[in-house]
C-alpha positions in Angstrom: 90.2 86.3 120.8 92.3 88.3 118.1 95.5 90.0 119.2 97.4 92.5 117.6 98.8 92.2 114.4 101.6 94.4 112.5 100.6 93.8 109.3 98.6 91.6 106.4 95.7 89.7 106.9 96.2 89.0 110.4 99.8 88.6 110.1 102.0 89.3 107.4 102.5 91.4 104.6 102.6 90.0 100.9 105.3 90.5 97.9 104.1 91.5 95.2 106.2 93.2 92.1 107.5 96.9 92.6 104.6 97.9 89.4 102.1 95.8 91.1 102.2 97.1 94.4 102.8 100.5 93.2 99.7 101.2 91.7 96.2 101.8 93.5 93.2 102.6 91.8 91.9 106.0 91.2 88.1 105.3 92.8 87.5 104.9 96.5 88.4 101.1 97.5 84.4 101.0 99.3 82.9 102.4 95.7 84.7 99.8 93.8 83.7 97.2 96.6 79.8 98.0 96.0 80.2 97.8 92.5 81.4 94.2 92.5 79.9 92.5 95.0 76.3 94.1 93.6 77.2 91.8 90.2 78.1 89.2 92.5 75.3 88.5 93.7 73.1 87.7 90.9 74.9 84.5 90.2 75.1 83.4 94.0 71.6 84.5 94.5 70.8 82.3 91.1 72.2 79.6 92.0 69.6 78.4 94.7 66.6 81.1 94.2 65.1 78.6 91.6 65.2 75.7 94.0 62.1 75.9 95.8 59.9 76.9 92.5 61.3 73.7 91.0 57.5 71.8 91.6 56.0 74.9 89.7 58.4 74.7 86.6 57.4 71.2 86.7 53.9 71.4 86.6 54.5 74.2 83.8 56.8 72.3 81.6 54.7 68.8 82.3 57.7 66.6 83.1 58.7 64.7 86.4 61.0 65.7 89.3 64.3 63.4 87.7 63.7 66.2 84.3 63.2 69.4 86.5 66.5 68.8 88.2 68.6 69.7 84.9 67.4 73.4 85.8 70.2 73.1 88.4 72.6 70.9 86.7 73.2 72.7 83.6 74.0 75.6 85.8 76.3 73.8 88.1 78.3 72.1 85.4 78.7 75.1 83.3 79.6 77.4 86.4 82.0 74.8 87.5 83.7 74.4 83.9 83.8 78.4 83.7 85.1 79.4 87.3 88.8 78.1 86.7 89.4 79.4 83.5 88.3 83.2 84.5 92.1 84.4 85.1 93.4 83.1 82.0 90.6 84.4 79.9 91.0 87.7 82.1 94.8 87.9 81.6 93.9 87.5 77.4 90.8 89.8 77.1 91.3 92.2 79.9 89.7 91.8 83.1 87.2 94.6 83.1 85.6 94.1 79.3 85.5 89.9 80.5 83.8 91.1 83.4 81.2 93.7 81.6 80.7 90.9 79.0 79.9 88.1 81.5 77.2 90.4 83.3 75.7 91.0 79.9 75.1 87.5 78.5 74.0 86.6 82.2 71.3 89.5 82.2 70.7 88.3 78.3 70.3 84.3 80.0 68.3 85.3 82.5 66.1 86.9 80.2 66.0 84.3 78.1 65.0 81.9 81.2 61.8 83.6 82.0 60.6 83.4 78.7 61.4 79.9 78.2 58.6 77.3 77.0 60.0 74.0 77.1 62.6 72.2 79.4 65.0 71.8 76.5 65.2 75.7 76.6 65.5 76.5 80.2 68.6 73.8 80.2 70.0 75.4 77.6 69.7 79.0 78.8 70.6 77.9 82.2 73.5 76.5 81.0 74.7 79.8 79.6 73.4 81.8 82.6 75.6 80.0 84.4 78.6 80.5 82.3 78.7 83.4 82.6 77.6 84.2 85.8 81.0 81.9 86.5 83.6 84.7 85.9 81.7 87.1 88.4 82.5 85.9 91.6 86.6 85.0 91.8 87.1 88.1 89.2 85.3 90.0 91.9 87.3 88.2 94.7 90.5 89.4 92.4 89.6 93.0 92.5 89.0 93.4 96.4 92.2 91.5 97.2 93.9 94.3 94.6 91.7 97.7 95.7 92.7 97.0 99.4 96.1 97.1 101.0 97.5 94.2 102.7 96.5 95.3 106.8 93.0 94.8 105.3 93.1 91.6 103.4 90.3 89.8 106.0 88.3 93.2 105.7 88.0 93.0 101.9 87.4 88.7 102.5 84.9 89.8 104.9 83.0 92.4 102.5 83.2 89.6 99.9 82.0 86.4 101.8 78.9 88.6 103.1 78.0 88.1 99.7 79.3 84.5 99.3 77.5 83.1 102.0 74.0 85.1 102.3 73.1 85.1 99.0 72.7 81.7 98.9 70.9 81.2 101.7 69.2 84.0 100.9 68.0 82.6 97.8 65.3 79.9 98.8 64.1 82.5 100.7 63.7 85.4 98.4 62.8 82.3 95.7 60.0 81.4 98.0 58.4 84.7 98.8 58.6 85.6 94.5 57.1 81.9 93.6 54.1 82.4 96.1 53.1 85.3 95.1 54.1 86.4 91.5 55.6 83.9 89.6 58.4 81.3 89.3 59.5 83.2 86.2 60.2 86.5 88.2 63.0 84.6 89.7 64.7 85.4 86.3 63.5 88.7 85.9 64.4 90.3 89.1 68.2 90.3 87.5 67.3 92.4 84.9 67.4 95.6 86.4 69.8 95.1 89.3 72.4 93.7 86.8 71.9 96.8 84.2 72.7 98.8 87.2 75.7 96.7 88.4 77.0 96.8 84.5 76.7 100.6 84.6 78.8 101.5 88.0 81.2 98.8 86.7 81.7 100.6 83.5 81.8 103.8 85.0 84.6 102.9 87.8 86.2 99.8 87.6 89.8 99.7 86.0 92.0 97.5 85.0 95.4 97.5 86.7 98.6 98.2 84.0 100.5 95.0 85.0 97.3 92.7 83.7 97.0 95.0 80.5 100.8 94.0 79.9 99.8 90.6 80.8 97.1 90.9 77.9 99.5 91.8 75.2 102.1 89.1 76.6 100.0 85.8 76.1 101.0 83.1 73.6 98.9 80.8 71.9 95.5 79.3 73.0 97.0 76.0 74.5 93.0 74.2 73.6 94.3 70.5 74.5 94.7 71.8 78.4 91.2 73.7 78.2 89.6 70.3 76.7 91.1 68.3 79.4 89.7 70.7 82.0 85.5 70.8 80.3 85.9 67.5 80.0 87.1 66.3 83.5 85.2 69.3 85.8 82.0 68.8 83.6 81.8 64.7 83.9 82.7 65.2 87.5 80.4 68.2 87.8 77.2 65.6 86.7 78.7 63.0 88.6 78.3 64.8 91.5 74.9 66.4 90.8 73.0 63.1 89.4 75.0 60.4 91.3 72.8 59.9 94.3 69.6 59.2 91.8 71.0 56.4 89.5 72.7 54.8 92.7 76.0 56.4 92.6 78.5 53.8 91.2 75.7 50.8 90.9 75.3 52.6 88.0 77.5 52.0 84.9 77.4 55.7 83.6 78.5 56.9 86.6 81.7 54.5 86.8 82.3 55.6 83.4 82.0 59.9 83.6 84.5 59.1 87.0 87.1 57.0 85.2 87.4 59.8 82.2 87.1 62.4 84.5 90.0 61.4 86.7 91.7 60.6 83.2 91.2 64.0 81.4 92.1 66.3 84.9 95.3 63.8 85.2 96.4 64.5 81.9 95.1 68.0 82.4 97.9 68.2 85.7 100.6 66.6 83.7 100.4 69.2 80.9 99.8 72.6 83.0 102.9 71.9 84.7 105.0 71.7 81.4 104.1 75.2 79.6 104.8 78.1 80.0 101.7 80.1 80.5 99.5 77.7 81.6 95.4 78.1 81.4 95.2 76.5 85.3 98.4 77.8 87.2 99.2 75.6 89.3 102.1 77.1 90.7 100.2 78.8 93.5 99.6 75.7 95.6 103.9 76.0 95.8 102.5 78.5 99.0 101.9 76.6 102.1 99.3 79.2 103.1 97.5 78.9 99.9 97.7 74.8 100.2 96.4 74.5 103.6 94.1 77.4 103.1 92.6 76.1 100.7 92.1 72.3 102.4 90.5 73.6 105.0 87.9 76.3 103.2 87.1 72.8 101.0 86.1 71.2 104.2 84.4 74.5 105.2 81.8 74.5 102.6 81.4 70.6 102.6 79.9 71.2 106.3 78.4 74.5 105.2 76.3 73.4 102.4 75.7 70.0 103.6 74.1 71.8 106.4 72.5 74.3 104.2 71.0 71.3 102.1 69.9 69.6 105.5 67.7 72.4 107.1 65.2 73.2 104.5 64.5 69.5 103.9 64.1 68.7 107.9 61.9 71.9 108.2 59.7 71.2 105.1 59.9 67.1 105.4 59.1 66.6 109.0 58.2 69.9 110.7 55.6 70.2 107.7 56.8 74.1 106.9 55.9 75.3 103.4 58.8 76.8 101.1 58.3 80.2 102.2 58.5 79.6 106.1 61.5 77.2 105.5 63.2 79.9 103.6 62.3 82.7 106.5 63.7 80.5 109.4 67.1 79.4 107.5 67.5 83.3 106.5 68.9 83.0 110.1 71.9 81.8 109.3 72.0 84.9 106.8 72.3 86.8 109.9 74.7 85.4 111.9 77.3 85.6 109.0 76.5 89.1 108.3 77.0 89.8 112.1 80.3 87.6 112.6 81.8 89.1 109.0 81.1 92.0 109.9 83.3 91.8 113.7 85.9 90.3 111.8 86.2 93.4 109.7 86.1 95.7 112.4 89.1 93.6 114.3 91.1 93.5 110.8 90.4 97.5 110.6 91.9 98.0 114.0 94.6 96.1 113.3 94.1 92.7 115.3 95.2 89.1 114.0 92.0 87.6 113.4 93.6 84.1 112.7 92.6 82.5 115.9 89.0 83.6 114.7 89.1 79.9 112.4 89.1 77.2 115.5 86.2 79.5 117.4 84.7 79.5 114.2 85.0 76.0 113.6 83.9 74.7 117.6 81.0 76.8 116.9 79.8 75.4 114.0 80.4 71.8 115.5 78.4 72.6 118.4 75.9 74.8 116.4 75.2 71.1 114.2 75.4 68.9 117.6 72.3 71.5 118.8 70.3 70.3 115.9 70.8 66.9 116.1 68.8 67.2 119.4 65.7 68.5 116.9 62.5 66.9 117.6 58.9 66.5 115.7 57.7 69.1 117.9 60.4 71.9 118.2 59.9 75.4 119.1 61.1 78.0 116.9 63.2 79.3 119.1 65.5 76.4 119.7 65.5 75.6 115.4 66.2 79.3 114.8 69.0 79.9 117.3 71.5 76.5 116.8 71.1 77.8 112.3 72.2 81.8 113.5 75.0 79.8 115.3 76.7 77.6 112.4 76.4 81.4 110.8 77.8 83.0 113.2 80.7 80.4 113.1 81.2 80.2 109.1 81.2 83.7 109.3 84.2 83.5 111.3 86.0 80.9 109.2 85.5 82.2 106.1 86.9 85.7 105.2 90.2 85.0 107.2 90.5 81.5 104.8 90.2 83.6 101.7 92.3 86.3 102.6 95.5 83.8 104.4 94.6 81.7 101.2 95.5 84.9 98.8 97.3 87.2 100.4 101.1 85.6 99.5 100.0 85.5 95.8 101.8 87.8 93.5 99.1 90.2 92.2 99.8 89.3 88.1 98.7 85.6 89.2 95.7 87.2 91.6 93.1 86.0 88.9 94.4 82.6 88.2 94.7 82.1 92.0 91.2 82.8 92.8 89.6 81.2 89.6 91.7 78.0 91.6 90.1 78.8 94.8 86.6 79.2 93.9 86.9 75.9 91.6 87.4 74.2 94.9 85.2 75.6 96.9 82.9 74.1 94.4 83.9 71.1 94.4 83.6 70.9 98.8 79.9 72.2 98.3 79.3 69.4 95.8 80.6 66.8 97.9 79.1 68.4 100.7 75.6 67.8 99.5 76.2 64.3 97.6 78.2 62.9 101.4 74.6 64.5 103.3 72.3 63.3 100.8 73.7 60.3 100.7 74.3 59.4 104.5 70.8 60.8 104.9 69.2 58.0 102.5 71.2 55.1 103.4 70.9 56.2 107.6 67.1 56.2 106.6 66.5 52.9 105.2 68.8 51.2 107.7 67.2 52.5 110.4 63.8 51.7 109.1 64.6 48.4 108.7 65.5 48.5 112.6 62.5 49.8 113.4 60.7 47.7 111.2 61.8 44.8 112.4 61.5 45.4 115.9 57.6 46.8 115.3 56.3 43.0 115.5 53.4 43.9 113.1 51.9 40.5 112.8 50.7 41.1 116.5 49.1 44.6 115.4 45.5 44.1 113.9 45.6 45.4 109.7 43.7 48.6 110.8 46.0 49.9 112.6 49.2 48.7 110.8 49.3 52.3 108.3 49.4 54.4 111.2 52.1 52.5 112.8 54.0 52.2 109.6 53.8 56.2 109.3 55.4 56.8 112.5 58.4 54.2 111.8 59.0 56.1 108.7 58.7 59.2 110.6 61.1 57.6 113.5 63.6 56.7 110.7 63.7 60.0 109.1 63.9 61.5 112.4 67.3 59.5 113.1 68.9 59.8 109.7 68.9 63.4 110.1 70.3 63.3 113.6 72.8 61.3 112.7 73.9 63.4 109.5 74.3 66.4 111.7 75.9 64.6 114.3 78.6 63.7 111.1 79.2 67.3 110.1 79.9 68.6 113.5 82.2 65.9 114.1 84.3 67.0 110.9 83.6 70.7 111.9 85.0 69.8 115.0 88.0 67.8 113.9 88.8 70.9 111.8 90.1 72.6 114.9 93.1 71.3 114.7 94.8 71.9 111.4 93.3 75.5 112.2 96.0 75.6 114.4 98.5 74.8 111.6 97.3 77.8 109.9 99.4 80.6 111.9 102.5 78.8 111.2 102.0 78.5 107.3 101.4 82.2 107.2 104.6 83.1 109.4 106.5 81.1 106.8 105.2 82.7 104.1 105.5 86.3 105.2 108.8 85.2 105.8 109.6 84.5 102.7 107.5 86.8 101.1 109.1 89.9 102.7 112.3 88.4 101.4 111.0 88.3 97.7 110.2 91.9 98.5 113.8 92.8 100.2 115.3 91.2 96.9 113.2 93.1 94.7 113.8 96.3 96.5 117.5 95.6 96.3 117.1 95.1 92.5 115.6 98.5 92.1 118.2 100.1 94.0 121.1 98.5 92.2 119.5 100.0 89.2 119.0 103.3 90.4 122.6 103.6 91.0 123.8 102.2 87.8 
């Protein structure tokens, strides 16, 4: 249970500079809060709405399923490319006209998507949509962890991973419901007017703080080497990750190569940012424990969140024979349960409890949520698929906001963009191995255990008429097991997550430690000057 805490996120306060945390915005914190997270969610809705309508774009553009999956590859890689260099773009073009621009070229995409007539297009304009739909979500992460005072750090986190988390699981479903009964294309155009409306409230009352204006007219020159090092190493691993399971991950010689430069260019890419001056990735921020181990374990989160999310819809649709829509309505479950958890951790951070023990409950119960459906059967009820999917919601939404806020809260506010750019570049990269590590345990689990079952079937004794219908049921048997034993994977790894959760409380004691320091220092600095 949370107990009482005097300050911060659960804990502590942070230290930023006497400008930064002297100024607070002029709109209500809960206006400015709507107006972000409602841009926000166009590109986390986007980035799965499309997925089940994929056989329809097929059948429109006349290409196979290997062609159709570029749709989501272009807008993975680009996002991916985009997301870590939205605070150093911020810091150069001012955060709220980046932010206005992005959510115009993204409605402009978007537009540009449902119109499209060939699969060369769609990549391309997918590609772009995604882009820009990058510098969204940690620029909208920035501005909550600014608008709201320290005390409510896991409030804000909690406002913001509602969005995070059910909008994409919200996607198949919405995706589903539009495809069946409009048309795969409306996908695209539903942005149109929700995004005109989000680019009017953020024009109307989102400012940008004075200490990132000065940070605007402070930057030096473009450093392009470090920006080619980091296209170049997140987009190669970016496609790596995304095509790797089709061509046979490294039994393919493409894929050996894109990982060899891609560990070469991010390498060099590390060697340099730590050199200059006013680096494009800032580094510096893993220097905070809280930030380090934060960040470690919200990777791990979302490798056992999305490999999850990837696993439902395809046990539902593959074996339980549910078309896209009902797969989409019975996964929206776990929509639920991380709206309800998100939103008792807000209401503990409000009343001023320390929600850090909130991560191991969080964690157990999404291990025993993904032990629940590795008891799933041919012929489950509802009921008992429904409830263990509300669960592992329930659970991530326990994990999650406090992650984000102990992850940022110790970060001076002038590096705020920087250091969430960082942590949604590896959140990322945990969803992407996430579903590459399911997908591919799930393949290799299948065929091994239909070779078990094959060989112990005997089916020279079985006469040839009845030899299909007893080879349907060992495939079925095998699939059966390979998804049992994925999920019996991720809860293990939820599960073993427990226990650097418990690390977590320490980390932030040192930090607000030293951060109240920094602040006693720089309080002492001001005085000192006031008297001279």
């Amino acid at each position: 249970m949370p107990t009482r805490a005097e300050a911060g996120p659960g804990m502590a306060v942070t230290a930023p500079s006497a400008a930064a945390s002297a100024w607070r915005p002029s709109r209500s914190k809960w206006l400015i809060a709507f107006c972000v997270m409602l841009a926000a969610l166009l590109p986390l809705l986007d980035s799965t709405i499309v997925n089940v309508s994929l056989p329809y774009m097929q059948r429109s553009f006349g290409v196979d399923l290997d062609h159709i999956s570029w749709v989501l590859t272009s807008y993975l890689v680009s996002s991916g490319i985009v997301i870590p260099l939205t605070g150093w773009i911020s810091a150069r073009m001012g955060r709220k006209r980046y932010f206005l621009s992005s959510v115009v070229a993204f409605l402009l995409a978007s537009a540009l998507c449902g119109a499209a007539v060939s699969l060369p297009a769609m990549v391309v304009f997918r590609f772009v949509q995604g882009a820009a739909g990058a510098a969204v979500v940690p620029t909208s992460q920035a501005i909550l962890m600014e608008v709201f005072p320290p005390a409510e750090h896991a409030l804000a986190m909690a406002v913001w991973g509602m969005g995070m988390m059910v909008a994409p699981v919200m996607g198949p479903t919405l995706g589903g419901w539009i495809t069946e009964n409009w048309n795969w294309r409306w996908n695209f155009y539903i942005n149109l007017p929700v995004g005109a409306l989000a680019f009017l409230l953020v024009y109307m009352f989102i400012e940008d703080p004075p200490y990132l204006r000065r940070g605007a007219r402070a930057q030096g020159k473009v450093d392009y080497p470090a920006i080619a090092y980091l296209v170049l190493g997140l987009g190669l691993l970016q496609t790596v990750l995304d095509r790797g399971q089709r061509s046979g991950w490294f039994a393919a010689p493409w894929v050996v190569g894109f990982t060899a430069c891609s560990a070469l260019f991010l390498t060099l890419l590390v060697i340099r940012e730590a050199r200059v001056a006013n680096p494009v990735l800032d580094l510096r921020v893993f220097k905070l424990r809280s930030f380090r181990l934060g960040v470690s374990l919200l990777v791990m989160t979302v490798f056992v969140v999305f490999g999850v999310n990837l696993m439902n819809p395809l046990f539902l649709q593959q074996l339980m024979g549910y078309g896209p829509a009902k797969a989409g309505y019975t996964v929206a479950a776990r929509g639920l349960g991380v709206m309800a958890s998100m939103v008792l951790v807000g209401q503990f951070s409000r009343m001023g409890y320390r929600t850090i023990p909130l991560v191991g409950v969080g964690f157990v119960t999404i291990a025993f949520a993904n032990r629940r459906m590795a008891h799933w059967g041919l012929h489950t009820s509802s009921h008992a698929l429904t409830w263990p999917i509300f669960l592992s919601g329930v659970g991530a939404g326990m994990v999650f906001p406090n992650l984000s806020a102990l992850s940022l809260s110790f970060v001076q506010r002038e590096r705020m963009g920087y250091a969430t750019g960082l942590f949604n570049m590896m959140r990322n990269m945990g969803s992407a191995f996430g579903v590459s590590a399911a997908t591919n345990l799930l393949l290799s689990r299948r065929h091994a255990h239909y070779q078990s079952l094959l060989a112990a079937a005997a089916l020279s004794q079985v006469a040839p008429a009845q030899r299909p219908a007893l080879l349907a049921g060992i495939r079925n048997r095998a699939d059966l097991l390979a998804f049992h034993n994925v999920y019996q994977a991720l809860a293990l790894v939820a599960l073993l997550l427990f226990v650097p959760a418990l690390w977590l409380t320490r980390a932030v004691a040192a930090d607000g430690r030293r951060a109240a320091a920094a602040e006693g220092r720089q309080a002492g600095l001001a005085d000192d000057r006031e008297k001279r």
